[in-house]
C-alpha positions in Angstrom: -149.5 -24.8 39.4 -147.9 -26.7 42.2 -144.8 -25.0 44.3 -141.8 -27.4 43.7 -140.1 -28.2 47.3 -136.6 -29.8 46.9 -136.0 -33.0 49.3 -133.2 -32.7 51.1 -131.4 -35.5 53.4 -131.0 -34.5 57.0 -127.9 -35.7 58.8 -129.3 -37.9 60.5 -131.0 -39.7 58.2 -129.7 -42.9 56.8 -128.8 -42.4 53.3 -126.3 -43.9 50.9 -123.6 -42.1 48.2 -122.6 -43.4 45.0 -119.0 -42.8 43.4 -118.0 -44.5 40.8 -116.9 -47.7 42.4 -118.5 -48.2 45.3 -121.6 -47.7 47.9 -121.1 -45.5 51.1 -123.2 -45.9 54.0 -123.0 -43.0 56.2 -122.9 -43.3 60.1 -126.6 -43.4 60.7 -127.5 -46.1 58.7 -124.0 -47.6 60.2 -125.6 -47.8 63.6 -129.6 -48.8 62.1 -128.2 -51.3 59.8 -125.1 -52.4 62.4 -122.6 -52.8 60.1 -119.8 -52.7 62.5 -121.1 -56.4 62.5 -122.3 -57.1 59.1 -119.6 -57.6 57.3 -121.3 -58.8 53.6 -123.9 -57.1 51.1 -126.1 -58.6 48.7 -127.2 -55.9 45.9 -131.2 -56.3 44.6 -132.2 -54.5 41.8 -135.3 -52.9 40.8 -134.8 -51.7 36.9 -138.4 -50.4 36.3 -138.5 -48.1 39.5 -135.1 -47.6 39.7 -134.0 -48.9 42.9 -131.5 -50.9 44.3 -131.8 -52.5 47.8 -129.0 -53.7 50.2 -128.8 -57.1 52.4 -126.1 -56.6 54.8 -125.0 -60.2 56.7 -122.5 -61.9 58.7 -121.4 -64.3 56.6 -120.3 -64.2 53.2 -122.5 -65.2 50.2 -122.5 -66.5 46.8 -123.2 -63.5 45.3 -122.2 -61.2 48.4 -119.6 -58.1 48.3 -117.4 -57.2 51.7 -118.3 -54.2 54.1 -115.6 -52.5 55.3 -114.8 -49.2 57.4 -114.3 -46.1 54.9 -111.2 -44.8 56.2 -111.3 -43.5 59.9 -114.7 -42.0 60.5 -117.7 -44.2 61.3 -119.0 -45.0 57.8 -118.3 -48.3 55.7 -118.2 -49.1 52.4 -118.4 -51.9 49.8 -116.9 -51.9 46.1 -119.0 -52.2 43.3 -117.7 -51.4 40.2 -118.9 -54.7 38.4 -123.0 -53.8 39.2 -122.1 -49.9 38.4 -120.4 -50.2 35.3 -123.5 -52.9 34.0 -126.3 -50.6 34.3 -126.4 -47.4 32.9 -129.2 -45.8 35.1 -127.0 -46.6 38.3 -123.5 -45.3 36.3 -124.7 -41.9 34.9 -125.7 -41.4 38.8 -122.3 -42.7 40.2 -120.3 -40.1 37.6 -122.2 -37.3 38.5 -119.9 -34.0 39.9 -122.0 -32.5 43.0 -122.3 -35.0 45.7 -126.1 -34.5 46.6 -127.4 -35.7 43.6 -124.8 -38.8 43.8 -126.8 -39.2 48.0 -130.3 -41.4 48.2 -132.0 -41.5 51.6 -132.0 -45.4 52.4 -135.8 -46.2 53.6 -136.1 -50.3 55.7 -138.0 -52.7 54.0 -137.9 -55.7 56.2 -134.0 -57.2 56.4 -133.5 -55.1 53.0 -132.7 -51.5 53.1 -133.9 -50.0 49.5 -132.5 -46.2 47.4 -134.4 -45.5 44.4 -132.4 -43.2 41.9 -133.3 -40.6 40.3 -133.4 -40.4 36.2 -129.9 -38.9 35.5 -129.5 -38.3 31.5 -128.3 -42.0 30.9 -128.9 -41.9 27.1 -126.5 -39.7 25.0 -127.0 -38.7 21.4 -125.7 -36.6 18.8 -128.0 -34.1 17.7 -128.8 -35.3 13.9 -128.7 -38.8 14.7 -132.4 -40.4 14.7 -131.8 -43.7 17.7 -133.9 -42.1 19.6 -137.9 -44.1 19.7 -140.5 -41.7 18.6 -142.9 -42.6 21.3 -140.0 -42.2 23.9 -140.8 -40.2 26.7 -139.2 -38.7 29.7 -136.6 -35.8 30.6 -134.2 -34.3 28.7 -131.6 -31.7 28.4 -129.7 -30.3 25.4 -126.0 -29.8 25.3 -123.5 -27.6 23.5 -120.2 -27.8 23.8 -120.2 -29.7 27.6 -122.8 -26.8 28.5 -126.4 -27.7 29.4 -128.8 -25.2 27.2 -132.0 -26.4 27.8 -133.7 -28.7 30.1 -137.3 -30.3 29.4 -139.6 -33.0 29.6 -142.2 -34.7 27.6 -141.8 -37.2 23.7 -138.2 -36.8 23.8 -137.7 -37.2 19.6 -140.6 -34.6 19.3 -139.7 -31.9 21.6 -135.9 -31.7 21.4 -135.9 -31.9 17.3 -139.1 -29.6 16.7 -138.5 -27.1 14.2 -139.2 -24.4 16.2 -135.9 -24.9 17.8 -133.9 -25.5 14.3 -131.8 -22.3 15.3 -131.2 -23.2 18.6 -127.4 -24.0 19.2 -126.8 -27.5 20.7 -125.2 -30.6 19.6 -125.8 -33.4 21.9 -129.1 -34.7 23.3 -129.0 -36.3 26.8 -132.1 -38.1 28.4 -133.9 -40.2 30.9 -137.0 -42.9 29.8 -139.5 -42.1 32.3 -143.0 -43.3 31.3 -145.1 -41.5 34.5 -146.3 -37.7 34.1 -145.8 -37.2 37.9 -142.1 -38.5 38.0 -141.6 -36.6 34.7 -142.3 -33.3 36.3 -140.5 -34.2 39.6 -137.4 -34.7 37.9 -137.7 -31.8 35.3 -137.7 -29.6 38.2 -134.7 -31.3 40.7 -132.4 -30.5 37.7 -133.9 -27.0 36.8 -133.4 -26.4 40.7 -130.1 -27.9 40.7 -128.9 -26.0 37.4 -130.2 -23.3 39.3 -128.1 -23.9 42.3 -125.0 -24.1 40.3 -125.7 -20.9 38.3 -126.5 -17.9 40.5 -130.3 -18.7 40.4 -130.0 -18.5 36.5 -132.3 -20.7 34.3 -130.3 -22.4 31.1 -130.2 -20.2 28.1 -133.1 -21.7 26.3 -135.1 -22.3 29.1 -135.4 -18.3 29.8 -136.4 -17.7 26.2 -139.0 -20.1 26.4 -140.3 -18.7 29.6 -140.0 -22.4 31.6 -139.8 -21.3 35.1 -139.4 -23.5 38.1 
């Protein structure tokens, strides 16, 4: 067994957070990146690791987006709805309700500066429904009625349909492709720990009857 240590973003680390149209840099990586002075931002994407990287410039590109100051504090902005709305890994992050889990910590990578996301439940099913691959695998999380029940990792078809849990009582199947044990189990337990957080240290209902502890 291996103790699971949440990652949180200090202050003063530079980070960025996603809503549902647009990037926000905070103030730290304001001042790294100088963005006072940059005032363009060429997206880079990464599908297979899920990361997006940022190339901030002083002049305006072909396929460049503006910078500008988010209201009166000293963080800036840039809109994005055409790159959020076209890939569904980055959207199911950007409509997410708590803030932290919309907030990446932005590491440098030469002139780029680079967030990978975390696998977020982009894929949505009805329970019943058979479009999901056999040999599909990953985290998921059952659903009834807009109420997480259950959250798990592992074949996705298999585990979530196994006849064991025919009288369980769910009716949508959310889930994330992840093809590596290691980020499988990492991301199993940020949303056990973040269910957690939301629910008086309580574990979803199926979760306790199966004895899955975090």
């Amino acid at each position: 067994m291996i103790p699971y240590t949440r990652k949180r973003i200090k202050t003063d680390e530079p980070s960025v957070l996603i809503d549902r149209s647009h990037f926000i840099f905070n103030a730290t990586l304001t001042k790294l990146a100088k963005l006072d002075r940059m005032k363009f931002v060429e997206y880079f994407i990464d599908i297979e690791n899920r990361a997006l990287s940022f190339l901030f410039s002083e002049e305006k590109k072909e396929n460049s987006s503006a910078v500008y100051k988010n209201g009166t504090g000293y963080s800036y902005r840039c809109s994005a709805d055409g790159l959020i709305s076209k890939y569904t890994w980055i959207r199911s992050v950007a409509y997410l309700k708590e803030s932290p889990d919309r907030r990446f910590k932005v590491v440098a990578d030469g002139k780029f500066w680079t967030i990978k996301l975390r696998p977020s439940f982009e894929y949505r099913v009805k329970r019943g429904e058979l479009e999901i691959p056999p040999d599909v695998t990953g985290i998921y999380r059952l659903v009834n009625e807009g109420s997480v029940v259950y959250i798990g990792k592992g074949q996705i078809k298999r585990r979530a349909l196994d006849k064991s849990r025919d009288s369980w009582v769910f009716d949508i199947i959310e889930y994330s492709i992840i093809s590596n044990d290691k980020k499988e189990y990492e991301a199993e337990k940020y949303w056990l720990e973040r269910y957690k957080a939301g629910h008086n240290g309580e574990l979803p209902v199926y979760n306790k009857i199966s004895g899955v502890e975090v």
